[in-house]
TIKOL-5066 format. One line per field, with one value per residue (C-alpha): residue in three letters; x, y, z; residue number from 1; chain. Coordinates in nm, 2 decimals, always signed. Layout:
# residues N
rest ALA;...
x X;...
y Y;...
z Z;...
nr NUM;...
kette A;...
This chain:
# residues 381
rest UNK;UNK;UNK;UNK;UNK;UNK;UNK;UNK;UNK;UNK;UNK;UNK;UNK;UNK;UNK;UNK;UNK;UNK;UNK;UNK;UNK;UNK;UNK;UNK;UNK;UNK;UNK;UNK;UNK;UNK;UNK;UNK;UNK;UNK;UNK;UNK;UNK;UNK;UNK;UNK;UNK;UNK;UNK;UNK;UNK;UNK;UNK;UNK;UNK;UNK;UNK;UNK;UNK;UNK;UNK;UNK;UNK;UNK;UNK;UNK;UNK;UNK;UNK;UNK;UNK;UNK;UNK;UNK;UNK;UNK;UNK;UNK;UNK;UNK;UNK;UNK;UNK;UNK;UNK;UNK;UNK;UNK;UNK;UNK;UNK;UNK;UNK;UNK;UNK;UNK;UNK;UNK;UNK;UNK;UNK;UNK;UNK;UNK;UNK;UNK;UNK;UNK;UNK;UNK;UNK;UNK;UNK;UNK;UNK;UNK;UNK;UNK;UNK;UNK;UNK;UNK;UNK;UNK;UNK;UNK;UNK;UNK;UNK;UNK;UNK;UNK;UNK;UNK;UNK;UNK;UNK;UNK;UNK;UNK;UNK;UNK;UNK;UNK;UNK;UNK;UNK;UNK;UNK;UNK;UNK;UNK;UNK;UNK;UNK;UNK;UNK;UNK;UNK;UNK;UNK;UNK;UNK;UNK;UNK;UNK;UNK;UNK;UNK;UNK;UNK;UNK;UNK;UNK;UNK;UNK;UNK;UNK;UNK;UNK;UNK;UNK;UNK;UNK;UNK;UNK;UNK;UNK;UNK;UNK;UNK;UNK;UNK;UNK;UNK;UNK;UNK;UNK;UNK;UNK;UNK;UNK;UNK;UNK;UNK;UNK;UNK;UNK;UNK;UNK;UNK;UNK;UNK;UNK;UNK;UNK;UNK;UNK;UNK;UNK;UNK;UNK;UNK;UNK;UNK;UNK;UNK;UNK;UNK;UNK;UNK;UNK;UNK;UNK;UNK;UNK;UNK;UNK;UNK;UNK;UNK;UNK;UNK;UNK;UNK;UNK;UNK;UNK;UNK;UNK;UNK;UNK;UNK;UNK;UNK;UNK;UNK;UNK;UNK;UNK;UNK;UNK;UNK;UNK;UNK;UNK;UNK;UNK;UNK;UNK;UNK;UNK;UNK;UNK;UNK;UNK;UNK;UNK;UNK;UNK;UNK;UNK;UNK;UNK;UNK;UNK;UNK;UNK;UNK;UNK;UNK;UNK;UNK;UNK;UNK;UNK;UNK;UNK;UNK;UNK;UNK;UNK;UNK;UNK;UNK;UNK;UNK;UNK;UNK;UNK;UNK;UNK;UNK;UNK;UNK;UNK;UNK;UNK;UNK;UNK;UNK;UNK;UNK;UNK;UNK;UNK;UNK;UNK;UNK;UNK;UNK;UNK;UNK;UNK;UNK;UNK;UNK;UNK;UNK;UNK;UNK;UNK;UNK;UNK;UNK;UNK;UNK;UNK;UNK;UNK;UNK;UNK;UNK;UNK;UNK;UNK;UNK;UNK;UNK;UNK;UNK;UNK;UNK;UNK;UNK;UNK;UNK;UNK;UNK;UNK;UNK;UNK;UNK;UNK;UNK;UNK;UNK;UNK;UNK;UNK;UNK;UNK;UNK;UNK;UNK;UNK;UNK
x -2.56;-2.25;-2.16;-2.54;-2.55;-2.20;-2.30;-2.67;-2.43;-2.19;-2.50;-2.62;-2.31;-2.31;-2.68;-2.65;-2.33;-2.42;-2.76;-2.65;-2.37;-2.63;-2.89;-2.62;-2.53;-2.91;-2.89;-2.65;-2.76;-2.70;-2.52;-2.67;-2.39;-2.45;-2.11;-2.04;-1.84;-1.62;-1.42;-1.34;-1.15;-1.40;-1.28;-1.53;-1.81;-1.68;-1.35;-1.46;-1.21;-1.51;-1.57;-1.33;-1.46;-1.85;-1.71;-1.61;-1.94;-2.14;-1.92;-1.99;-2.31;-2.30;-2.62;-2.74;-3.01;-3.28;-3.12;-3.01;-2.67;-2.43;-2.40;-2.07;-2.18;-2.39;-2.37;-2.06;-2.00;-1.71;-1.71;-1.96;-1.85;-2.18;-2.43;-2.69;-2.66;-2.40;-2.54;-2.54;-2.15;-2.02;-2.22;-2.04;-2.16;-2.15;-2.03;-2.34;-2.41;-2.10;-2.28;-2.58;-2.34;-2.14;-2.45;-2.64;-2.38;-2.15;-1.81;-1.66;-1.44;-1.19;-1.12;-0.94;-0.96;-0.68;-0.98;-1.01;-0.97;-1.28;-1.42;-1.52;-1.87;-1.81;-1.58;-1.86;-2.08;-1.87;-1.65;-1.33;-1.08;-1.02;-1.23;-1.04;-0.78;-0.86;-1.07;-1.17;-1.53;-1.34;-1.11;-1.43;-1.64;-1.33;-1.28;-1.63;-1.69;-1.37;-1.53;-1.78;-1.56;-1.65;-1.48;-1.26;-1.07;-0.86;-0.65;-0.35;-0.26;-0.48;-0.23;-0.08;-0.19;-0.43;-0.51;-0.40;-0.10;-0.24;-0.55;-0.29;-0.11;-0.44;-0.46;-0.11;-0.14;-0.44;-0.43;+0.00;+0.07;+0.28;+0.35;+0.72;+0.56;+0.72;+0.51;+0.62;+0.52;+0.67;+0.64;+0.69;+0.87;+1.08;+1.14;+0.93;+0.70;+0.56;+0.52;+0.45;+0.11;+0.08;+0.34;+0.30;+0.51;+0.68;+0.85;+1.05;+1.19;+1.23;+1.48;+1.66;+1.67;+1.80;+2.07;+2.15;+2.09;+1.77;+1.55;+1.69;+1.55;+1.43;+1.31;+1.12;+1.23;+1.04;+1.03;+1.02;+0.92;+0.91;+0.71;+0.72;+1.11;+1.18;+1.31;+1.28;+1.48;+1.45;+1.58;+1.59;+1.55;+1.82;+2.04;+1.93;+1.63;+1.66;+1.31;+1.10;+0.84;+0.84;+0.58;+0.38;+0.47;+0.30;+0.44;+0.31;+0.15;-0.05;-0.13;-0.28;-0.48;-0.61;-0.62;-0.39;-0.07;+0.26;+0.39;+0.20;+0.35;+0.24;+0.32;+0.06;+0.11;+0.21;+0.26;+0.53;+0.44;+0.54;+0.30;+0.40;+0.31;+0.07;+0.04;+0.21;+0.01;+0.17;+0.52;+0.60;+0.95;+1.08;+1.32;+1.64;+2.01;+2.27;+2.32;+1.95;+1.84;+2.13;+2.02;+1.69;+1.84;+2.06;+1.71;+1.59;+1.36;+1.42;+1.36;+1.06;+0.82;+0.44;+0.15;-0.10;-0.17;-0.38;-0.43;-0.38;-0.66;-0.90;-1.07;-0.88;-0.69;-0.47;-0.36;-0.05;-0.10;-0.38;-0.52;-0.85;-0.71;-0.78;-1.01;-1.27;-1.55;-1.85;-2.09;-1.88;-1.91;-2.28;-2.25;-2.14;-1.92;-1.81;-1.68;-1.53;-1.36;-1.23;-1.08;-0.89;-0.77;-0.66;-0.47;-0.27;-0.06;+0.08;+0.38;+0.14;+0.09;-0.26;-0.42;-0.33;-0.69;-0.82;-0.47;-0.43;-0.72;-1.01;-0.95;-0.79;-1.12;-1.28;-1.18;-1.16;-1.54;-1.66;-1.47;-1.61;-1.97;-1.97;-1.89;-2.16;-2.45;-2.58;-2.60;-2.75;-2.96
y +4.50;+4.71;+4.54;+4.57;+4.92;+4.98;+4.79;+5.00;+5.33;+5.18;+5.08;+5.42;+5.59;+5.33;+5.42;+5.83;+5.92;+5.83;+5.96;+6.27;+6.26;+6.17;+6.48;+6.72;+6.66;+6.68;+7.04;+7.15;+7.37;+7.22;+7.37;+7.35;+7.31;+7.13;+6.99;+6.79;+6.49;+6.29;+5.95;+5.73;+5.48;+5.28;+4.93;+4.86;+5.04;+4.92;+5.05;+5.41;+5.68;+5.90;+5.77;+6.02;+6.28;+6.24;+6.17;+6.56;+6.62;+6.46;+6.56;+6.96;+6.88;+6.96;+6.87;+6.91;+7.20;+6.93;+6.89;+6.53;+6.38;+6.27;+5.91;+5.76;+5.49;+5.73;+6.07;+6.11;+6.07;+5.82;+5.41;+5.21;+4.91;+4.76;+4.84;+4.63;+4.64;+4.76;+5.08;+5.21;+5.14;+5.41;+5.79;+6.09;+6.40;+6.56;+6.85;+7.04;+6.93;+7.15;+7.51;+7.36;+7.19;+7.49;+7.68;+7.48;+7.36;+7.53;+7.27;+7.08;+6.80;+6.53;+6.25;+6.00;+6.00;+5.77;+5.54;+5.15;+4.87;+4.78;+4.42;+4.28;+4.35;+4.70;+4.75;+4.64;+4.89;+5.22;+5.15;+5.22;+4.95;+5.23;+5.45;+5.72;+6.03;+6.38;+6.45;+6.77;+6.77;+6.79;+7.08;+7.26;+7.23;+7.32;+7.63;+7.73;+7.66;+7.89;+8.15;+8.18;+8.20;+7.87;+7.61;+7.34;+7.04;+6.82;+6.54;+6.35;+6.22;+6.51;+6.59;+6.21;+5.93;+5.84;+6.22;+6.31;+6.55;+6.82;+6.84;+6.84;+7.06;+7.35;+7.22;+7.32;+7.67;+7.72;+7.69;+7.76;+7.44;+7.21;+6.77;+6.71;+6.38;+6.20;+5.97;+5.77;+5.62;+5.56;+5.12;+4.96;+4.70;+4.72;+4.36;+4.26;+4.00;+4.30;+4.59;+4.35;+4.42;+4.78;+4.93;+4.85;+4.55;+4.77;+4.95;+4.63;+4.63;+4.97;+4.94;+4.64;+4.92;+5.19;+5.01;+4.67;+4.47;+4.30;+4.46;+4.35;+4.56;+4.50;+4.70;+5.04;+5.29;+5.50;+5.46;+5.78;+5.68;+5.90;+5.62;+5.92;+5.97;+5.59;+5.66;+5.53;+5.65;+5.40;+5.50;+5.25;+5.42;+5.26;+5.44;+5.77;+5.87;+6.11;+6.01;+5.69;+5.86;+6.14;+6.47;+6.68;+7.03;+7.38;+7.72;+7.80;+8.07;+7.87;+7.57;+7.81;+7.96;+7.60;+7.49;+7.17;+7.06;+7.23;+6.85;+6.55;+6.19;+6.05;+5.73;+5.76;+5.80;+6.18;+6.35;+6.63;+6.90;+7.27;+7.57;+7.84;+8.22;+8.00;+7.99;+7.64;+7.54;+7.25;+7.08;+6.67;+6.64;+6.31;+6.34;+6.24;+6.31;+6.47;+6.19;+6.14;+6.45;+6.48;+6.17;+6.37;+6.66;+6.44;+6.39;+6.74;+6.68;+6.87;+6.68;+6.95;+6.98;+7.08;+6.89;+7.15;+7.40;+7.70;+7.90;+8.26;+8.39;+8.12;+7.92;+7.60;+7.36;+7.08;+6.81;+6.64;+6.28;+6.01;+6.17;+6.05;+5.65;+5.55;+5.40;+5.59;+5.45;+5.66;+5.62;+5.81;+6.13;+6.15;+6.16;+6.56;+6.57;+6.22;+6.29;+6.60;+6.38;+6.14;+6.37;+6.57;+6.24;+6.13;+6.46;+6.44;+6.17;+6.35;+6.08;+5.86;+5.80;+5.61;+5.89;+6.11;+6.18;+6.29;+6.46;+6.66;+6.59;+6.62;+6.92;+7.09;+7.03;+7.12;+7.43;+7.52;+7.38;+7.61;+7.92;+7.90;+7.86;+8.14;+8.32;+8.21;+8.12;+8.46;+8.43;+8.08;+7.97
z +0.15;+0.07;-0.24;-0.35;-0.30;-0.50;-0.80;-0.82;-0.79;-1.05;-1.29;-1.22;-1.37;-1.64;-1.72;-1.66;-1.84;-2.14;-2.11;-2.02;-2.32;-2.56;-2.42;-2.38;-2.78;-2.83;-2.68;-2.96;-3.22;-3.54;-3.83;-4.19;-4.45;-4.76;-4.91;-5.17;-5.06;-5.34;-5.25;-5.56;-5.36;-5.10;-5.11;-4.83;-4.69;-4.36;-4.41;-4.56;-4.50;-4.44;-4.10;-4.00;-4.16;-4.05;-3.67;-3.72;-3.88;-3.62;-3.31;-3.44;-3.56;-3.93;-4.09;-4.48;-4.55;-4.54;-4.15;-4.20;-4.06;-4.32;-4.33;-4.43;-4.64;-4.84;-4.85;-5.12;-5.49;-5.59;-5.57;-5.38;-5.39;-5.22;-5.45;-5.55;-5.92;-6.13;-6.28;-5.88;-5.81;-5.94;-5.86;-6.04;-6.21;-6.57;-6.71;-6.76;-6.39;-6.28;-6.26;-6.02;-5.80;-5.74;-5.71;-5.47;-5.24;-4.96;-4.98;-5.14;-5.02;-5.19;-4.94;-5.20;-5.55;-5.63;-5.78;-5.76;-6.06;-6.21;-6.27;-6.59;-6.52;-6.47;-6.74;-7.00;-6.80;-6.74;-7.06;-6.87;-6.67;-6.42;-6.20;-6.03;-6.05;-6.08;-6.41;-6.65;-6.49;-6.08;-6.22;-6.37;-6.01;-5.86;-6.00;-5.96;-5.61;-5.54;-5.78;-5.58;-5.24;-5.15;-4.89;-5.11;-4.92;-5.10;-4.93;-5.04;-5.36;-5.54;-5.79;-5.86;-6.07;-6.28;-6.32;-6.67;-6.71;-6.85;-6.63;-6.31;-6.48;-6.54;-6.13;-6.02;-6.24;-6.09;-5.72;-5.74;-5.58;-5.78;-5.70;-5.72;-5.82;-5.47;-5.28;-4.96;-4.59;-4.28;-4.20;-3.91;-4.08;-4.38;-4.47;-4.81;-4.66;-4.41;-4.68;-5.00;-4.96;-4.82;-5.17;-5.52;-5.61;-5.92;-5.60;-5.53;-5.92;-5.86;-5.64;-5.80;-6.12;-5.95;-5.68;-5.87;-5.53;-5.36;-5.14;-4.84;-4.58;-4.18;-3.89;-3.92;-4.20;-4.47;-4.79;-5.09;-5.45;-5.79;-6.03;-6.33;-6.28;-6.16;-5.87;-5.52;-5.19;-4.86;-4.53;-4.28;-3.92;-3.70;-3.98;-4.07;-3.83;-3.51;-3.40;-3.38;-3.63;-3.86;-3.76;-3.84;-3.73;-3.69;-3.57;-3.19;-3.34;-3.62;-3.36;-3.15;-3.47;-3.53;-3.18;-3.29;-3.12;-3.25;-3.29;-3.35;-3.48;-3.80;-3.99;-4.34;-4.68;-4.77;-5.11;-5.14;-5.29;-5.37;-5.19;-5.46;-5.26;-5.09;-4.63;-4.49;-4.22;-4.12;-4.26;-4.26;-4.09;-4.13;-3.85;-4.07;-3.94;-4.14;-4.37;-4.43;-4.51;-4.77;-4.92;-4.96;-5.09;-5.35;-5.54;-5.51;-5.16;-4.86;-4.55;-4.41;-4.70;-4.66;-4.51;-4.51;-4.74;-4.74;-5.02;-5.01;-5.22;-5.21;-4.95;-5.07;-4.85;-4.94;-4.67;-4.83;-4.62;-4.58;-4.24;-4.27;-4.27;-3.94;-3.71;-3.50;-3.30;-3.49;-3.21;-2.98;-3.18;-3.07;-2.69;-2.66;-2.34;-2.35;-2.67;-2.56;-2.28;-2.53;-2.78;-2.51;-2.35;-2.69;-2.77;-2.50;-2.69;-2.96;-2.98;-3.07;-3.45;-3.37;-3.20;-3.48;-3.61;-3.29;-3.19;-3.51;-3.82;-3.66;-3.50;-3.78;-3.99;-3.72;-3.67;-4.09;-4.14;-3.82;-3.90;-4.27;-4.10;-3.92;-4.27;-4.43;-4.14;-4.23;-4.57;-4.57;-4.84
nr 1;2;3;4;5;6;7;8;9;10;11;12;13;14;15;16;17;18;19;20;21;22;23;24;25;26;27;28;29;30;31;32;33;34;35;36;37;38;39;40;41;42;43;44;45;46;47;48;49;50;51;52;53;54;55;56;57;58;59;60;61;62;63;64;65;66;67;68;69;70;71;72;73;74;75;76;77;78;79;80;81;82;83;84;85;86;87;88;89;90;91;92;93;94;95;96;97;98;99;100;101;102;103;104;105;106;107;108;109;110;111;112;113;114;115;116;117;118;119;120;121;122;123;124;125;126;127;128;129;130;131;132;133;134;135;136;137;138;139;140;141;142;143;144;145;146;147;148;149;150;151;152;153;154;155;156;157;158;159;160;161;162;163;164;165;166;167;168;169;170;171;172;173;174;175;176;177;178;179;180;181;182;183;184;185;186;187;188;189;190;191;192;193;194;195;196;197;198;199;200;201;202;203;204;205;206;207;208;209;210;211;212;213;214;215;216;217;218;219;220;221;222;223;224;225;226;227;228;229;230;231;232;233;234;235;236;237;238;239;240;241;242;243;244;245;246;247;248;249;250;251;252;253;254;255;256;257;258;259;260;261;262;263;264;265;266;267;268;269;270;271;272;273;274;275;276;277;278;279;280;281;282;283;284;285;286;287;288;289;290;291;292;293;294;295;296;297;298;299;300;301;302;303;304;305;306;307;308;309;310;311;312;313;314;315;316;317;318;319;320;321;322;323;324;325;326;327;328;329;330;331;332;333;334;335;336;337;338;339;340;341;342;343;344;345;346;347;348;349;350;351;352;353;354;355;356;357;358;359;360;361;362;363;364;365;366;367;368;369;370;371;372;373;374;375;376;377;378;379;380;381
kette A;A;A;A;A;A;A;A;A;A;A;A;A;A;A;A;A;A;A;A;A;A;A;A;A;A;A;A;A;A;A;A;A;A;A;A;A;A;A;A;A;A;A;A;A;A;A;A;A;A;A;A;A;A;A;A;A;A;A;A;A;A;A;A;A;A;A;A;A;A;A;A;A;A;A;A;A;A;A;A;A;A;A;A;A;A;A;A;A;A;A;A;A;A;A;A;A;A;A;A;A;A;A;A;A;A;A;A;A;A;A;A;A;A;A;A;A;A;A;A;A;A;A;A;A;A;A;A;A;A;A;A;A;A;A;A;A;A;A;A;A;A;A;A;A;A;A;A;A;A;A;A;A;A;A;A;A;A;A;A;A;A;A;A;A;A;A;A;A;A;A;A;A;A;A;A;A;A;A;A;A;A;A;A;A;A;A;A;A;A;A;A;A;A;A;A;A;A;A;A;A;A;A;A;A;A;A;A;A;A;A;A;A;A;A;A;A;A;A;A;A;A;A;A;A;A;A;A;A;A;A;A;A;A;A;A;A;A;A;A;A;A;A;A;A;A;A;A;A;A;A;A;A;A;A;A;A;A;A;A;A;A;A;A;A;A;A;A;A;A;A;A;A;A;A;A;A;A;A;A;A;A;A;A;A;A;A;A;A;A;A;A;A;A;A;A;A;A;A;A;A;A;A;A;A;A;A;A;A;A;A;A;A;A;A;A;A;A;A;A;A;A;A;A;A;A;A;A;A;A;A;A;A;A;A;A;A;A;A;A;A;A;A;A;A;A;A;A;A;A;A;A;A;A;A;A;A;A;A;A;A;A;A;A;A;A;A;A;A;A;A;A;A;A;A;A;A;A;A;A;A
């Protein structure tokens, strides 16, 4: 009888937490922000770096003017490499479309615009062998959208390659931040068979061009590249890092501005860059000793450079690493306190490069996205 009356409290729980989760997000108000959303390098719908971004979306309860929820798999411009016909996998926008867009939306945000390789299919359709980069018509709604003091996100690799030079280089002059064109990622596992897949395989020659030996690398390390100067730097950790991961660090003051952790460990892909008169939110440090960080400086790199930008006289941000590459459960973001429960269980492991999107990213956007509502909720269209 005991037992019986156990499991119908236990299925009780099971039944009324959730419920009350899923109401207690129903209660919200929601927030009506129309942004345009631009990935051009979905290799899988699946696998979409915008889950991350909609969990945020969701879990504040961001919604279109028409009061829709955005929907990963849709709700973006870029590749879609699911589509039913040809025509539909790639969805961009024109020049003369540029003055409407910036008109009619709030945001605008690059997730990844590194671009994919197009089949032979595609090439006979879109005339090109390459989708991707940063091009003349992004620059265009970029500059009107912060004309018009509106919210711009851009995340890593936004200055790098395949955008053309001289349309990075109208980008750097622009918004003062300038790519010192280095590239690089903390593994796990230096040896070739490990990170042959996760680097491009000119990396490997690379390094036979610049040493005159064989990659010949094992154990955790990172690894630095410079493609336009032909250079490549790898530091294997047991020999020049302080720390089992490199970080991402803010001021106290800042963190407490942003409501993110003053420390929080991260192992993506990051771009280093130059922030001009521009406000550093955050800084990479890669945690390198003595000998390290003069390696780093040897090639013109210091080992603290910036992972978040802020612009001083726009409302433009630039996040220097992959942060939205990661997994998040989606459904989760849709259950109000439960979510609440998870994220602040999940920031208290700031070591921890897998929790990093709920340590650090999502509440970072978080807090950009609601502070720029709040700015405009009275001025809504």
């Amino acid at each position: 009888m005991k037992a019986y009356r156990l499991l119908i409290i236990l299925l009780v729980i099971i039944i009324a937490i959730p419920f009350a989760g899923r109401l207690f997000w129903l209660m919200k108000k929601s927030k009506p922000i129309d942004i345009v959303i631009i990935n051009k390098s979905v290799q899988k719908s699946s696998q979409n770096e915008l889950k991350a971004l909609n969990w945020v979306l969701n879990y504040e309860k961001f919604v279109d003017s028409s009061r829709d929820f955005y929907d990963y798999e849709y709700d973006y411009m870029g590749y879609f490499p699911d589509a039913v016909t040809n025509d539909r996998k790639i969805e961009t926008y024109k020049l003369e479309d540029v003055p409407s867009l910036a008109e009619s939306f709030d945001a605008l945000i690059f997730i990844d615009i590194t671009g994919v390789d197009l089949t032979q299919e595609l090439k006979k359709t879109f005339k090109r062998k390459y989708y991707g980069g940063f091009n003349q018509n992004d620059y265009y709604l970029l500059k009107e959208m912060t004309g018009k003091q509106k919210l711009v996100i851009a995340e890593y690799n936004f200055f790098g390659p395949p955008t053309e030079e001289l349309v990075r280089y109208n980008t750097e002059q622009f918004l003062d931040i300038y790519t010192l064109g280095w590239t690089g990622k903390y593994f796990n596992n230096l040896s070739k068979e490990k990170i042959s897949e996760l680097i491009p395989a000119k990396w490997f020659d690379l390094y036979k061009q610049n040493y005159s030996s064989e990659w010949n690398f094992s154990g955790p390390g990172i690894v630095i590249a410079n493609l336009e100067q032909n250079r490549i730097i790898v530091l294997p950790a047991e020999k020049y890092m302080t720390s089992k991961y490199p970080n991402v660090q803010t001021s106290s003051e800042i963190a407490e501005e942003y409501n993110i952790p003053e420390m929080a460990a991260y192992s993506g892909w990051f771009d280093i860059s130059y922030q001009g008169k521009n406000k550093v939110i955050s800084r990479f440090n890669l945690n390198l000793n003595k000998e390290g960080a003069e390696m780093l400086r040897k090639n013109g790199i210091e080992p603290e450079f910036p992972a978040v930008i802020e612009s001083g006289n726009k409302k433009f941000y630039y996040m220097a690493g992959d942060f939205s590459k990661g997994h998040v459960f989606i459904p989760f973001s849709r259950f109000g306190f439960i979510s609440t429960l998870i994220r602040n269980r999940e920031s208290g492991k700031p070591q921890n490069p897998e929790k990093f999107i709920m340590v650090y990213y999502d509440r970072l956007l978080a807090d950009i996205l609601n502070e720029y509502y709040t700015e405009i909720s009275g001025f809504q269209k």
